[in-house]
TISE-933224 format. One line per field, with one value per residue (C-alpha): chain; x, y, z; residue in one letter. Coordinates in steps of 0.2 Angstrom, whole numbers, plus 5000, padded with zeros to 4 digits. Layout:
BEGIN
cadena = [A,...]
X = [X,...]
Y = [Y,...]
Z = [Z,...]
residuo = [a,...]
***
This chain:
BEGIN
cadena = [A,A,A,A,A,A,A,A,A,A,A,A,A,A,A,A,A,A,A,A,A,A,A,A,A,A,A,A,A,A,A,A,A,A,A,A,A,A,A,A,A,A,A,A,A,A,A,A,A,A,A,A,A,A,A,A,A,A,A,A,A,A,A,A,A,A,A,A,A,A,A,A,A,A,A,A,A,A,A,A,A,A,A,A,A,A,A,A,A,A,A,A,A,A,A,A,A,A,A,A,A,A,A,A,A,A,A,A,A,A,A,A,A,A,A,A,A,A,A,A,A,A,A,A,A,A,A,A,A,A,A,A,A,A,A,A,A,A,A,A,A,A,A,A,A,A,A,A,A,A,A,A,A,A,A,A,A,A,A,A,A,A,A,A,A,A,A,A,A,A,A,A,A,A,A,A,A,A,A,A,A,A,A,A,A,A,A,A,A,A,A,A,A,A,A,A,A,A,A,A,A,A,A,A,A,A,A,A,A,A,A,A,A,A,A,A,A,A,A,A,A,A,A,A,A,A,A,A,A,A,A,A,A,A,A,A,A,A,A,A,A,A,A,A,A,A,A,A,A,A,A,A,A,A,A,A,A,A,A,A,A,A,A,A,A,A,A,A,A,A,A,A,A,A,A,A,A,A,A,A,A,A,A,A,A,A,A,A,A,A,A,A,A,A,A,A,A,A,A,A,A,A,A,A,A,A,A,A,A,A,A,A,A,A,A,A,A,A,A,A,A,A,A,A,A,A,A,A,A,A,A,A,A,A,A,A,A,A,A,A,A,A,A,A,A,A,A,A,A,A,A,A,A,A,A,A,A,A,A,A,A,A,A,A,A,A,A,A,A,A,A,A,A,A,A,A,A,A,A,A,A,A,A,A,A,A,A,A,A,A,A,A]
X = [5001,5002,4989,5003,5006,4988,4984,4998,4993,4973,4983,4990,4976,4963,4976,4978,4960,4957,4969,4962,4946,4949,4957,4943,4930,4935,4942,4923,4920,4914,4919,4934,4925,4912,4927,4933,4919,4917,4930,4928,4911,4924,4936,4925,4912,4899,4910,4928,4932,4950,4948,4940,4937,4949,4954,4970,4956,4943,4958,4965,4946,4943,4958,4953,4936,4941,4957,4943,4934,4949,4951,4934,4936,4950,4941,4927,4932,4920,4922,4918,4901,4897,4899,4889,4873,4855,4853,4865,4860,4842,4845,4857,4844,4831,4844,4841,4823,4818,4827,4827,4809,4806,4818,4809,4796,4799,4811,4794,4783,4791,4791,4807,4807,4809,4827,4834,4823,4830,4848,4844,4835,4853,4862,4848,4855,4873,4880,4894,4904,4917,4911,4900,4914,4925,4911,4910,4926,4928,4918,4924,4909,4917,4915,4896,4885,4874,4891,4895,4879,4880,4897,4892,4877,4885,4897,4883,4875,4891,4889,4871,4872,4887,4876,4862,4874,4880,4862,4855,4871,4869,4850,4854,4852,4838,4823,4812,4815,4815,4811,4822,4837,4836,4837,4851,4863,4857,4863,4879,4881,4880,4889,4904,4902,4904,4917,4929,4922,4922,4933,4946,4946,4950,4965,4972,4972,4981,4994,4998,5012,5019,5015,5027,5044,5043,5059,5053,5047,5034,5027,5012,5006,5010,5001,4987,4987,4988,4971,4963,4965,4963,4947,4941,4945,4933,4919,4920,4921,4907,4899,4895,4908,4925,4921,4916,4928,4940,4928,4930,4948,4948,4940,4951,4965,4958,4959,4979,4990,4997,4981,4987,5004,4991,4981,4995,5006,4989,4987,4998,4990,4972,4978,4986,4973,4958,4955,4952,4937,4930,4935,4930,4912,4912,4916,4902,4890,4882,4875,4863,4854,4848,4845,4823,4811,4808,4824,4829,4811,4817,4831,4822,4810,4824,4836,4821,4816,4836,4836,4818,4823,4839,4829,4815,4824,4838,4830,4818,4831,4836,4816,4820,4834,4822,4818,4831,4845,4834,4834,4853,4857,4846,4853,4869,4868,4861,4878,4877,4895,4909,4896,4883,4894,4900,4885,4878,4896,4892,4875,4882,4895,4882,4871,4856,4857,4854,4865,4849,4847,4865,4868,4851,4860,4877,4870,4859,4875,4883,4869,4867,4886,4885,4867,4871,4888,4881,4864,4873,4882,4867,4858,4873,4880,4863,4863,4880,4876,4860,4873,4884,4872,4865,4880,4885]
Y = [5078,5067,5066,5078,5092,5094,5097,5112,5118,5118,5126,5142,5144,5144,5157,5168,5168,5171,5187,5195,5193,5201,5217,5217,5219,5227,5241,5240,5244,5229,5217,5205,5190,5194,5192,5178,5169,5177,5169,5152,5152,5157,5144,5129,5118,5134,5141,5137,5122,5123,5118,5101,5102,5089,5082,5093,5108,5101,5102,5119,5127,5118,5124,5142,5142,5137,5150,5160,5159,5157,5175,5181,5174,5182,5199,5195,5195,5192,5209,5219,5208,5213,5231,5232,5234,5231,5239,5229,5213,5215,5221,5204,5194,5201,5199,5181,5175,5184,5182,5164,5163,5170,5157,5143,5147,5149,5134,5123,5133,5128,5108,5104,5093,5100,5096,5104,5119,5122,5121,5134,5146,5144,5152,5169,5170,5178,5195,5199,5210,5213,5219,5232,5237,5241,5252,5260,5264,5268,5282,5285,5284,5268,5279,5283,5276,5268,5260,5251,5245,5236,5227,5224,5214,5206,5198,5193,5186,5176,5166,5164,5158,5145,5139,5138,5129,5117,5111,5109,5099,5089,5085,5082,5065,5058,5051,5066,5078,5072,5085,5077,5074,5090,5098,5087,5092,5112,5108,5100,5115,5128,5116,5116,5134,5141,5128,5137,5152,5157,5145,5143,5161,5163,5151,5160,5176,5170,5160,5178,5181,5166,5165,5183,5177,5162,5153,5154,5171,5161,5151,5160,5161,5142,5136,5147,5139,5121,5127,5131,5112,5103,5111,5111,5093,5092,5100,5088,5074,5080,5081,5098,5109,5111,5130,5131,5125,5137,5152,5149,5145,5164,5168,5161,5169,5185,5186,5184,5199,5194,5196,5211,5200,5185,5194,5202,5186,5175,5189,5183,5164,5170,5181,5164,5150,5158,5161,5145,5144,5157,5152,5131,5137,5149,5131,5123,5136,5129,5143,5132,5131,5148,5147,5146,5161,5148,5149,5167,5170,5159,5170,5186,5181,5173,5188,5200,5190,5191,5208,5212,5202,5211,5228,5223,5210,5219,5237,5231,5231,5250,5259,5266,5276,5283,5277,5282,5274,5258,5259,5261,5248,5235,5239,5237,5218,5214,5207,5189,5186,5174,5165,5161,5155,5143,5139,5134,5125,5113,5110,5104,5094,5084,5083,5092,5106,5100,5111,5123,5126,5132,5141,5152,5153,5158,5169,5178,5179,5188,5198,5205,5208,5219,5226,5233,5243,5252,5257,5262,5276,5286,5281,5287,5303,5313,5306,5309,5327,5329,5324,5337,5352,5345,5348,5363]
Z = [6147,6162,6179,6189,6173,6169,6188,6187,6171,6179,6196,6184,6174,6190,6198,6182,6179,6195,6197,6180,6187,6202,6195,6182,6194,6206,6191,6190,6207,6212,6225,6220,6222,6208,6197,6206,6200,6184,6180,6184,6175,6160,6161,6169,6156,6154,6141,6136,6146,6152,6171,6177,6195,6201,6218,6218,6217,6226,6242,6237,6236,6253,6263,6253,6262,6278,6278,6274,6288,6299,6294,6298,6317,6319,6316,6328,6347,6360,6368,6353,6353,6372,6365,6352,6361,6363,6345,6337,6344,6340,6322,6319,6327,6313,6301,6303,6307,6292,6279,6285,6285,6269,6263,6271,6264,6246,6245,6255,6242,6228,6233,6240,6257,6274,6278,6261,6260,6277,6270,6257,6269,6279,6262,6266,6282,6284,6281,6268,6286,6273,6259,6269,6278,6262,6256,6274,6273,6256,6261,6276,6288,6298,6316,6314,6324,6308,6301,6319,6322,6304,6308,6323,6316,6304,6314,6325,6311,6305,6324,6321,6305,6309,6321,6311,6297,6309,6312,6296,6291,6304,6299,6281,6275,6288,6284,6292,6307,6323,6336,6348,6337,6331,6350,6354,6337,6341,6361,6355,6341,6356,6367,6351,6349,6367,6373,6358,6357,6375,6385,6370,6369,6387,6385,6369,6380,6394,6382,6374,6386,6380,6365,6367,6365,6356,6349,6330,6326,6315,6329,6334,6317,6313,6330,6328,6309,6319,6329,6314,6306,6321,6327,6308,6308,6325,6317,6303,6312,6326,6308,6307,6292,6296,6291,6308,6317,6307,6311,6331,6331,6322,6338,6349,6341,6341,6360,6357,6358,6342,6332,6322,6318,6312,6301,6291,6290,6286,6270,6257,6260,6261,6242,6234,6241,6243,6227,6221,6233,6222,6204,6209,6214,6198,6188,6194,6189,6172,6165,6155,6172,6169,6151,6157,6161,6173,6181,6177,6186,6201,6201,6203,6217,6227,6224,6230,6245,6249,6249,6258,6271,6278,6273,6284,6295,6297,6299,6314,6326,6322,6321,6337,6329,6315,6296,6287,6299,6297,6279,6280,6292,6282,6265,6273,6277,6260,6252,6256,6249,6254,6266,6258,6243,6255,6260,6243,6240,6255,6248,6230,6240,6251,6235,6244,6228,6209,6196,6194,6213,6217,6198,6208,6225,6219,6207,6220,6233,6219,6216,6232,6232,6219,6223,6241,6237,6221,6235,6249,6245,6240,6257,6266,6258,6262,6281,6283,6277,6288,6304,6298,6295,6313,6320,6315]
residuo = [x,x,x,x,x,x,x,x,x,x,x,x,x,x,x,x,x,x,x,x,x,x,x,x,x,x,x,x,x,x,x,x,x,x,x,x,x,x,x,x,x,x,x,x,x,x,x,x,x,x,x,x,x,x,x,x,x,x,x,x,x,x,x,x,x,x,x,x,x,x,x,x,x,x,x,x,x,x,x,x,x,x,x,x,x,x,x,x,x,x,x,x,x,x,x,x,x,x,x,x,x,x,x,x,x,x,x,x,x,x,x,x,x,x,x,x,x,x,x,x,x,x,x,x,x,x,x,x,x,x,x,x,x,x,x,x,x,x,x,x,x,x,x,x,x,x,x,x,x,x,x,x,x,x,x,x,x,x,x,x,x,x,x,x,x,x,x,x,x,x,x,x,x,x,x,x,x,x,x,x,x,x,x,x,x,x,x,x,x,x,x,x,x,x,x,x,x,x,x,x,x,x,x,x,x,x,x,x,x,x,x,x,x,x,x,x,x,x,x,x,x,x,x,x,x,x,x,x,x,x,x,x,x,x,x,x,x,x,x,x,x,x,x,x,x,x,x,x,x,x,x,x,x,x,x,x,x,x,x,x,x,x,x,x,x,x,x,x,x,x,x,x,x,x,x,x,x,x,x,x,x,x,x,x,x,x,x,x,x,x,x,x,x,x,x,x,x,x,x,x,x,x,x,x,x,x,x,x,x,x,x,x,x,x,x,x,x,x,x,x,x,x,x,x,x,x,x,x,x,x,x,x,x,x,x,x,x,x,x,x,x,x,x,x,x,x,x,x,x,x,x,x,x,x,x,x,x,x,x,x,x,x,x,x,x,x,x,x,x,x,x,x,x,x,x,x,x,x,x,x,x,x,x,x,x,x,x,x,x,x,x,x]
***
């Protein structure tokens, strides 16, 4: 086969693979993404071999990720994050110092330098908003109080943690930390950050009218789309990840009264792109890297130090509100997910991750992924019933 029939051949069998996997897992009552990558474990090198990761792929799994997180912005407007309150605020803000801490700290124990143990500590910060929100509403629950204070949480952990991300990208590949150097990339993340988040959002709000009666029915979906590459192509070349950039110009869309239009026209490209994010990252896992105790055991302690620290991070914020609602909130922003995965994907792209280190950091995104759905449920019924019986 020729360069351009082998890359469609790859093309089908990543989308097939990728579909089967999906419905198999999710069959399974697990989140699609597990199957996503499932699946690309199946057909990459790990075990039968039919997709090389090519430039073609490399481009589709890139403009998968920042679709991605395109769509996530566009689920996160600024007022919803002024409601969510004290509570929520101070349960995201514990979502992230501790998990990150305890990542630090195991990455530095276990001998890797400062500016990459930083990178994976950033892979313990975000919160899978949703897969804990399909759950919630799987079991229909979204309204009560516990549930909005863990998507409200979440998404504050999605900002925090692409801020933190565009810092530690920023610091990769220097000699040693220079405190100075690394004040000025965090002013100019913050600087990034509220310019679109708050001011571009401003300017999307007060376009809506305009935006209103366009000539092309299609045209606030293909400008926002235009938002989206430009301001991923900024981050990129500010040198921070053009996931970034995609996740605020979600934002600023967001504020549009079109928002509901977007997010259903932007559906059936997130369904055909974004998974070869997923099944690309799944090929890259060589299961060989897990093939030692000592890497199944590195597993284990980083998967459990994952899930302590949005228990206890995440449930500090919400002791006010009793045990058991602590227990629930902090269970709840376990499932690292789509951004961690992402995470480790920019950490295999800039080469600050071996093949063993990201095999343990995508394995430990899926784990939590699967984890916090199955534990949920049984935290929830009984408080759900305990609100009832109180109420009646």
């Amino acid at each position: 086969m020729d360069h351009l029939t082998q890359t469609f051949f790859a093309v089908f069998i990543v989308f097939i693979s990728a579909q089967v996997g999906a419905e198999i897992a999710q069959r399974l009552r697990l989140p699609a993404v597990v199957g996503e990558i499932g699946a690309g474990v199946l057909v990459g090198g790990s075990v039968l071999g039919w997709v090389q990761v090519t430039e073609p792929l490399e481009l589709l799994a890139e403009i998968g990720a920042i679709l991605l997180l395109f769509s996530v912005g566009l689920e996160t407007r600024v007022e919803d994050l002024r409601k969510v309150g004290r509570v929520a605020t101070l349960t995201g803000l514990g979502g992230v110092i501790v998990p990150f801490v305890l990542g630090a700290g195991w990455a530095l124990w276990s001998g890797l330098e400062t500016p990459k143990a930083i990178f994976i500590a950033a892979a313990f910060v975000a919160t899978s908003a949703g897969i804990t929100a399909r759950v919630l509403k799987d079991l229909g629950v979204l309204h009560h109080k516990a549930s909005r204070i863990i998507l409200g949480a979440a998404v504050i952990d999605d900002i925090l943690a692409m801020l933190l991300l565009a810092v530690v990208t920023s610091i990769q590949g220097e000699a040693g930390i220079d405190v100075v150097s690394l004040l000025l990339v965090l002013f100019q993340a913050i600087a990034f950050v509220a310019l679109v988040g708050l001011v571009g959002a401003r300017v999307m709000k007060r376009s809506s009218p305009w935006l209103e009666v366009p000539i092309n029915p299609h045209s606030p979906f293909t400008i926002s789309l235009a938002l989206c590459l430009g301001l991923a192509f900024v981050a990129a070349y500010l040198g921070l990840a053009a996931i970034i950039g995609a996740f605020l110009a979600g934002m600023a869309a967001a504020e549009t009264t079109q928002r509901d239009t977007l997010q259903r026209q932007l559906h059936p490209i997130l369904a055909f792109l974004v998974p070869f994010f997923f099944v690309v990252t799944g090929t890259r896992v060589v299961l060989a890297e897990l093939g030692t105790l000592s890497a199944l055991g590195s597993l284990l302690v980083v998967t459990l130090l994952a899930i302590v620290g949005k228990v206890v991070g995440g449930g500090l914020g919400t002791l006010s509100l009793g045990r058991k609602t602590a227990l629930i909130v902090g269970t709840g922003m376990v499932p690292r997910g789509e951004v961690g995965i992402i995470i480790a994907n920019l950490g295999w792209q800039a080469g600050v991750l071996d093949g063993r280190m990201y095999a343990i950091i995508i394995s430990m995104s899926l784990l939590t992924a699967i984890i916090a759905p199955s534990v949920l449920p049984l935290l929830m019924k009984p408080k759900v019933r305990e609100e009832a019986s109180t109420q009646t």
